[in-house]
TIPADREN-24685 format. One record per atom (N, C-alpha, C, O): residue number from 1; y, z, x; residue in three letters. Coordinates in steps of 0.05 Angstrom, whole numbers, plus 5000, padded with zeros to 4 digits. Layout:
BEGIN
ATOM;k;c2;c3;c1;r
ATOM;NUM;Y;Z;X;ALA
...
END
This chain:
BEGIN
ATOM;k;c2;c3;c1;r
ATOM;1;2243;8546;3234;UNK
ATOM;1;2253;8573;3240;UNK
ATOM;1;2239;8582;3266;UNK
ATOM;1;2215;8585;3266;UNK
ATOM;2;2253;8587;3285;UNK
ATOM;2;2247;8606;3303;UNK
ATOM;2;2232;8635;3305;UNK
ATOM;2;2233;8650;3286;UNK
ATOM;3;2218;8641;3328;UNK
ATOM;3;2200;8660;3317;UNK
ATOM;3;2226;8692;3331;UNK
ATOM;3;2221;8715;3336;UNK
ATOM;4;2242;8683;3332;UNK
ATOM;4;2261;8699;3337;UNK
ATOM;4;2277;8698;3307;UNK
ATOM;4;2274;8718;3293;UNK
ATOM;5;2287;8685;3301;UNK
ATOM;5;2300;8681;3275;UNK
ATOM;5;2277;8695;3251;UNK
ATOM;5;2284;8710;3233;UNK
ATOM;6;2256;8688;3255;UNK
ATOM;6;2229;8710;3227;UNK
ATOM;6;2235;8746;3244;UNK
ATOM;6;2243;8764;3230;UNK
ATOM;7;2230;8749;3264;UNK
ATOM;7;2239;8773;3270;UNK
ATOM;7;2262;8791;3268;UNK
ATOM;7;2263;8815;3263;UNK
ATOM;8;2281;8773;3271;UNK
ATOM;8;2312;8787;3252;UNK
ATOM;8;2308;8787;3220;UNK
ATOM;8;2320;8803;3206;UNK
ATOM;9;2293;8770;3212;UNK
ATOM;9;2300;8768;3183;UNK
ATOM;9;2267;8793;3176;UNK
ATOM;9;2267;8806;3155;UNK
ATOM;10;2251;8793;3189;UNK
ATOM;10;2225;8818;3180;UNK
ATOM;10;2243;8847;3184;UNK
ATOM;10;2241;8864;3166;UNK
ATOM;11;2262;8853;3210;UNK
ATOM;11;2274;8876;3212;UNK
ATOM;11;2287;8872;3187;UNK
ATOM;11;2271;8879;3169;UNK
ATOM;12;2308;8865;3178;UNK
ATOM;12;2320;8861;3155;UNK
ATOM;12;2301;8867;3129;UNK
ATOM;12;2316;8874;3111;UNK
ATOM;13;2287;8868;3124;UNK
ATOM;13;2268;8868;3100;UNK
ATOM;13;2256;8888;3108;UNK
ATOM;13;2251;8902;3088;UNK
ATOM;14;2248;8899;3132;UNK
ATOM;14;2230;8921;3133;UNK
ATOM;14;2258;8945;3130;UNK
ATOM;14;2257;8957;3108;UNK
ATOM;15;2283;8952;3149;UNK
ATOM;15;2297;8972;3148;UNK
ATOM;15;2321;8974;3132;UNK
ATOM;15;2332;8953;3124;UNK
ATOM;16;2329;8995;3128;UNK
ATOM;16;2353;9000;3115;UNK
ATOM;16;2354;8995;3092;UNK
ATOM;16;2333;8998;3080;UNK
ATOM;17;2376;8988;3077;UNK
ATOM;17;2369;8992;3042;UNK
ATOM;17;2373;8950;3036;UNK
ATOM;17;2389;8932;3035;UNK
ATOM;18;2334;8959;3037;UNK
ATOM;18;2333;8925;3039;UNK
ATOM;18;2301;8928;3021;UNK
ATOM;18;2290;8946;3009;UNK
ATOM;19;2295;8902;3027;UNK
ATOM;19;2274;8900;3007;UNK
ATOM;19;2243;8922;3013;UNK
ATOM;19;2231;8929;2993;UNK
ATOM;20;2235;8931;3036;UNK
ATOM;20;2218;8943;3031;UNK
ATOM;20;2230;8983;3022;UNK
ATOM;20;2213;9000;3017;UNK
ATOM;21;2247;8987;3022;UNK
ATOM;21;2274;9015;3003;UNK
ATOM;21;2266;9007;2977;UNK
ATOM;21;2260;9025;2961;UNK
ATOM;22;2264;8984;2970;UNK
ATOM;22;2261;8976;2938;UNK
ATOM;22;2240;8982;2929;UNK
ATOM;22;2233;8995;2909;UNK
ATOM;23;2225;8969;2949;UNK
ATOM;23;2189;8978;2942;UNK
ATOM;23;2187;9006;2940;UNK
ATOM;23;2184;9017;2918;UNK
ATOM;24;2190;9020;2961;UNK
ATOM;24;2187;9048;2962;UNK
ATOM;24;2204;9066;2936;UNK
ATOM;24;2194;9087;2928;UNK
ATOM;25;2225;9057;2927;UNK
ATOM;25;2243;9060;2901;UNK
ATOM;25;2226;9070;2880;UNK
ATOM;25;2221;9092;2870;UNK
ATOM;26;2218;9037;2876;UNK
ATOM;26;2189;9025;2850;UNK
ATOM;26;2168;9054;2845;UNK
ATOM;26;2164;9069;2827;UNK
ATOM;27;2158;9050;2883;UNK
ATOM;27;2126;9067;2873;UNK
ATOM;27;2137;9096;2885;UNK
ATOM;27;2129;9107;2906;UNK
ATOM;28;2155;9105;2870;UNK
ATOM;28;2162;9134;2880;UNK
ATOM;28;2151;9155;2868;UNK
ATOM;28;2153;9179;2874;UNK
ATOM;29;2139;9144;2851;UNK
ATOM;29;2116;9157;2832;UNK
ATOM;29;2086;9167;2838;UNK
ATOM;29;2073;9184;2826;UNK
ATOM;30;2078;9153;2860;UNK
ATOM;30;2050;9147;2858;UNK
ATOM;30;2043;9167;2876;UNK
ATOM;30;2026;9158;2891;UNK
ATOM;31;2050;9194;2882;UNK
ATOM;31;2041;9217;2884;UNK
ATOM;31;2010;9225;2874;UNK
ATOM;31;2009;9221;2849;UNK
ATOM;32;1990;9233;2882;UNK
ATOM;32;1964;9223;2874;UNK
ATOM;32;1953;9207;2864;UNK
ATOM;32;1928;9208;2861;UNK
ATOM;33;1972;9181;2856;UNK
ATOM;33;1950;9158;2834;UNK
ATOM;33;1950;9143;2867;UNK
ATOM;33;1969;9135;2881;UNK
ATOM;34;1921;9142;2873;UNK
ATOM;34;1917;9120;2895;UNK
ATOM;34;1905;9089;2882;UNK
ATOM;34;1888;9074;2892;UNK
ATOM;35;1917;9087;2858;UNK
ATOM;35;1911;9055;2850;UNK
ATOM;35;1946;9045;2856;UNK
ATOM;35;1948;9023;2867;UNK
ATOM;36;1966;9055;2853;UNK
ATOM;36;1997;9054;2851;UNK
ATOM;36;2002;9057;2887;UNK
ATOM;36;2015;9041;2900;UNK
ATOM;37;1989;9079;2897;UNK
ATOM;37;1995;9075;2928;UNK
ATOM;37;1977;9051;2936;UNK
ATOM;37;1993;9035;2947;UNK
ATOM;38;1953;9040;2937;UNK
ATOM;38;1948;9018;2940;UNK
ATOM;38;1967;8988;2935;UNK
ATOM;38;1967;8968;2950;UNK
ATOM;39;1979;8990;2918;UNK
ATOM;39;1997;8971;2906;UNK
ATOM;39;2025;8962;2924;UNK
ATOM;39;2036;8941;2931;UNK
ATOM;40;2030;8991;2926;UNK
ATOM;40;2048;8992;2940;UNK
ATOM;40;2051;8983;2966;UNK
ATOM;40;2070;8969;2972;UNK
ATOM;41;2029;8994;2986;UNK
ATOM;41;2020;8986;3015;UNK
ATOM;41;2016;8962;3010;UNK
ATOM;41;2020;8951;3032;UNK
ATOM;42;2007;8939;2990;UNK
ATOM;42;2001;8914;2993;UNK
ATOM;42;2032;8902;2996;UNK
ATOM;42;2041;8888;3015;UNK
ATOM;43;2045;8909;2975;UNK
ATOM;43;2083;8904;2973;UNK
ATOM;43;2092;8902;3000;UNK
ATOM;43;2090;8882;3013;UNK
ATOM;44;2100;8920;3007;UNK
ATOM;44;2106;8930;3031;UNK
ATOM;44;2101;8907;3061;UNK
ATOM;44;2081;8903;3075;UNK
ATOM;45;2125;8898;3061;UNK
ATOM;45;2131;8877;3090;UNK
ATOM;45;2120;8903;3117;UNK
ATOM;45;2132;8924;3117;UNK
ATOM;46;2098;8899;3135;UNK
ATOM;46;2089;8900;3157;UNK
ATOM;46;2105;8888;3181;UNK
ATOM;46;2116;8866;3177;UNK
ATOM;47;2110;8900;3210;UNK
ATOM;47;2120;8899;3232;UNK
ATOM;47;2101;8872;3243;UNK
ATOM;47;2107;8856;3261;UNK
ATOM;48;2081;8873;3227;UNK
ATOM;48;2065;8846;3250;UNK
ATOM;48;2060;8826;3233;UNK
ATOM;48;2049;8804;3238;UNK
ATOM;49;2073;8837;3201;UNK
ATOM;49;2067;8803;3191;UNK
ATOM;49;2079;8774;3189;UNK
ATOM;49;2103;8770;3192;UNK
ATOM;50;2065;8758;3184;UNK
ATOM;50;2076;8731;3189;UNK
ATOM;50;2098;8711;3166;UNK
ATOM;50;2094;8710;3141;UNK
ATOM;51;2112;8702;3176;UNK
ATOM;51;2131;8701;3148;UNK
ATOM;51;2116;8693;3125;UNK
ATOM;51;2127;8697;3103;UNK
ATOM;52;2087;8680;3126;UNK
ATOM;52;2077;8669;3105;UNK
ATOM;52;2055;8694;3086;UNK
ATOM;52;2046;8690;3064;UNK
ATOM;53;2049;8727;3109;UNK
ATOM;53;2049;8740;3092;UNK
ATOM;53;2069;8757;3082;UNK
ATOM;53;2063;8772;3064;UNK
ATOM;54;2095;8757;3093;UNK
ATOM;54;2113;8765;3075;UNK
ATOM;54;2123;8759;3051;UNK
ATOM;54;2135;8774;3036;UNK
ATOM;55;2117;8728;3047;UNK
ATOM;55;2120;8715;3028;UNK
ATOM;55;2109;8726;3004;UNK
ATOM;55;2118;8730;2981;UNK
ATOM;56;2087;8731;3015;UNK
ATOM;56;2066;8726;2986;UNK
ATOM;56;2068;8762;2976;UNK
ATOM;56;2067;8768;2952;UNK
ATOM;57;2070;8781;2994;UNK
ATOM;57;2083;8808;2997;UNK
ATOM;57;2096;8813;2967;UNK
ATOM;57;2090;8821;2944;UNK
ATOM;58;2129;8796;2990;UNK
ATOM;58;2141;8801;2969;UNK
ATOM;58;2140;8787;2939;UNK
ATOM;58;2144;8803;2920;UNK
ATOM;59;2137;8762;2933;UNK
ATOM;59;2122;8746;2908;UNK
ATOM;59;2105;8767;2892;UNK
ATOM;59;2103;8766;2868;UNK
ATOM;60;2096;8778;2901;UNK
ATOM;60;2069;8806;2882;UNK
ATOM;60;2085;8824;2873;UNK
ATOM;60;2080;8836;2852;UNK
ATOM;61;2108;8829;2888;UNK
ATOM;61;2117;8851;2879;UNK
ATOM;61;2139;8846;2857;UNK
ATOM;61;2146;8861;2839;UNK
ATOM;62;2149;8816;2864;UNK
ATOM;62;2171;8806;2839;UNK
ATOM;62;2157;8801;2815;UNK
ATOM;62;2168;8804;2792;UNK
ATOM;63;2130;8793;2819;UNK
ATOM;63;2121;8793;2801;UNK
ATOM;63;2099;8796;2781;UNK
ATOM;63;2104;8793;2757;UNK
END
């Protein structure tokens, strides 16, 4: 994969009603619990991460 091809597919996961919408869905709750906002920020696909930590990102959060 191209490092152009991981950058279309990180925009994809980061915007619009895509996998990190889902995350934010999940912990829509965690209004003062900062053990649930922690959780969440770990979920959560980053602008600078690398597909191998998106991987594991998203993997925590499936399961």
């Amino acid at each position: 994969m191209s490092i152009r091809d991981w950058a279309a597919i990180r925009r994809a996961l980061i915007n619009g009603d895509s996998y990190n919408s889902e995350v934010a869905a999940h912990f829509a709750d965690t209004t003062g619990d900062t053990a649930r906002d922690a959780v969440k920020n770990i979920c959560l696909v980053q602008s600078n991460d690398s597909a191998l930590i998106a991987q594991q990102r998203i993997r925590f959060f499936r399961e």
